[in-house]
N, C-alpha and C positions, 0 to 999 in steps of 0.2 A: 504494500500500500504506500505511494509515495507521500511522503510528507505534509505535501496539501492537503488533503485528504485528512488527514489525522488532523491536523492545525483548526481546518474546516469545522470540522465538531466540534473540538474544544471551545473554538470560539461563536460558533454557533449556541452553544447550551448558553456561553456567559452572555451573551448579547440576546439571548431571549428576556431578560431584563432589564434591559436599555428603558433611559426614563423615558416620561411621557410629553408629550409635547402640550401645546395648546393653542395653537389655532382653532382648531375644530374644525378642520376644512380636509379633504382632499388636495394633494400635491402628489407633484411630478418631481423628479432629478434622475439626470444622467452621470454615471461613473465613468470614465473611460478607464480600460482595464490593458494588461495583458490577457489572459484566461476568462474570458466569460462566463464559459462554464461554470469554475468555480465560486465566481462572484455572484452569480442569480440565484445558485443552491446558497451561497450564506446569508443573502440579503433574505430571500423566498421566504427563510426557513426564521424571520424577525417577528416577531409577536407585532403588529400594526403594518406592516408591509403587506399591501391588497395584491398587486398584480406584479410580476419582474419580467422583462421581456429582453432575449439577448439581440445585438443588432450593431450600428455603426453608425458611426456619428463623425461630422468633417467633411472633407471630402472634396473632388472635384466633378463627382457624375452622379446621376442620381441610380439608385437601386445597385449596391454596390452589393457583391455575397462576398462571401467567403471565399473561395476561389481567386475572386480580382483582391484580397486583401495579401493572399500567401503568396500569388504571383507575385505583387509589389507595383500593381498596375492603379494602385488608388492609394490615395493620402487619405483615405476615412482610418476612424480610431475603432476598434472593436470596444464594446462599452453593453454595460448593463442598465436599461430603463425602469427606475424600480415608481413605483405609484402605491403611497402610503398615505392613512389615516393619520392628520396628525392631531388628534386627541389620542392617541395611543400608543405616539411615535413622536419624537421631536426631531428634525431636520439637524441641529447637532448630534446627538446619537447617530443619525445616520452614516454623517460627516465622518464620527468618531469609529463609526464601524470599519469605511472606506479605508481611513487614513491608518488602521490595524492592519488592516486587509492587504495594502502598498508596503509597509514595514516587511509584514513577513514573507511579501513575494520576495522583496528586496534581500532577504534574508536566505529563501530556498535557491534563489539563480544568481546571487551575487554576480547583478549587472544593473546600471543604471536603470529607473522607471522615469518615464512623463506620463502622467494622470491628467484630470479632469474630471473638473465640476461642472454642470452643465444645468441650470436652473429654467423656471416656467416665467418667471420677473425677476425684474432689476433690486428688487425690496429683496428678493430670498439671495441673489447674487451677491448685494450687501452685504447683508447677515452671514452668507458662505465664508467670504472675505474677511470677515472679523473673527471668525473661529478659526481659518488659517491662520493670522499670522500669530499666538502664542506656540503654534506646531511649525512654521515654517524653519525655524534653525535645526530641528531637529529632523526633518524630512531631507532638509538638504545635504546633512552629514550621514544620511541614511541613503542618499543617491537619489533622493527623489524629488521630479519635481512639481508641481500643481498646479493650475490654471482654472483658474474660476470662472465663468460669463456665462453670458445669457443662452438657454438652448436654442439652436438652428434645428435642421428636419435631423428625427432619427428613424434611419432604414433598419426595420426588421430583419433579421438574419429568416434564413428558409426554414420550416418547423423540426427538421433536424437539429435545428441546435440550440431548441427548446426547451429548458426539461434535462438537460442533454443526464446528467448522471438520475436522475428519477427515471427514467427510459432503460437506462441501464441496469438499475436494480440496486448503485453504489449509492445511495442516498432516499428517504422516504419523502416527500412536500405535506407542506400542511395542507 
């Protein structure tokens, strides 16, 4: 079982207690990731996280897969669309999840990461922004680096990569 995987649970169990938020509203955010995979099974699997969608974000064409990302034929980022409750969720937790989730890639491939925040308004972009910078010296000595703004279009990855380890059998969804 590679290490992700293992890490994946642990922190999945602790972050089923992540505080709560209080908007009371539905919201949107984009992660951009390495491993999508991994990232919509940790997000999925949050107490207040409604729906997680794997897909791409950036870009210079529209309707990019998988395929034009491995070839290297497209600048989109592969990224996880996660849509949570935020009475039951706060947008920092979430953050706080993300920015765990970059450590310990950074940690299993010891190689630099660029991430990404990707917001539905300029107000939550803000607020992203201000919970970055207490973590930014510490992301940066970590190899990582972050970009906050406002979301543009994100393309759905094809339903293959879905789900991708609940499909599999290596992970259950709530």
């Amino acid at each position: 079982m590679r290490l992700t995987k293992i890490i994946f649970i642990a922190v999945t169990l602790f972050y089923n207690f992540v505080a709560a938020g209080d908007s009371g509203r539905t919201s949107t955010i984009i992660f951009t990731v390495e491993d999508f995979w991994t990232a919509e099974a940790l997000f999925r699997n949050i107490r207040g996280v409604i729906e997680t969608r794997v897909g791409f974000t950036g870009g210079n064409f529209a309707n990019p897969t998988y395929e034009d990302l491995k070839k290297g034929i497209t600048d989109h980022k592969p990224a996880v669309e996660i849509t949570y409750d935020g009475e039951k969720l706060s947008l920092k937790s979430l953050i706080d999840v993300y920015f765990d989730f970059m450590k310990r890639s950074v940690d299993e491939n010891n190689m630099p990461l660029t991430g990404g925040i990707y917001l539905a308004t300029a107000n939550e972009e803000q607020t992203a922004k201000k919970y970055l910078l207490p973590e930014k010296e510490e992301l940066i000595k970590c190899g990582i680096t972050i970009q906050v703004n406002e979301a543009g279009e994100f393309w759905m990855a094809d339903e293959r990569h879905q789900r991708y380890f609940e499909k599999r059998g290596i992970i259950t969804g709530q």
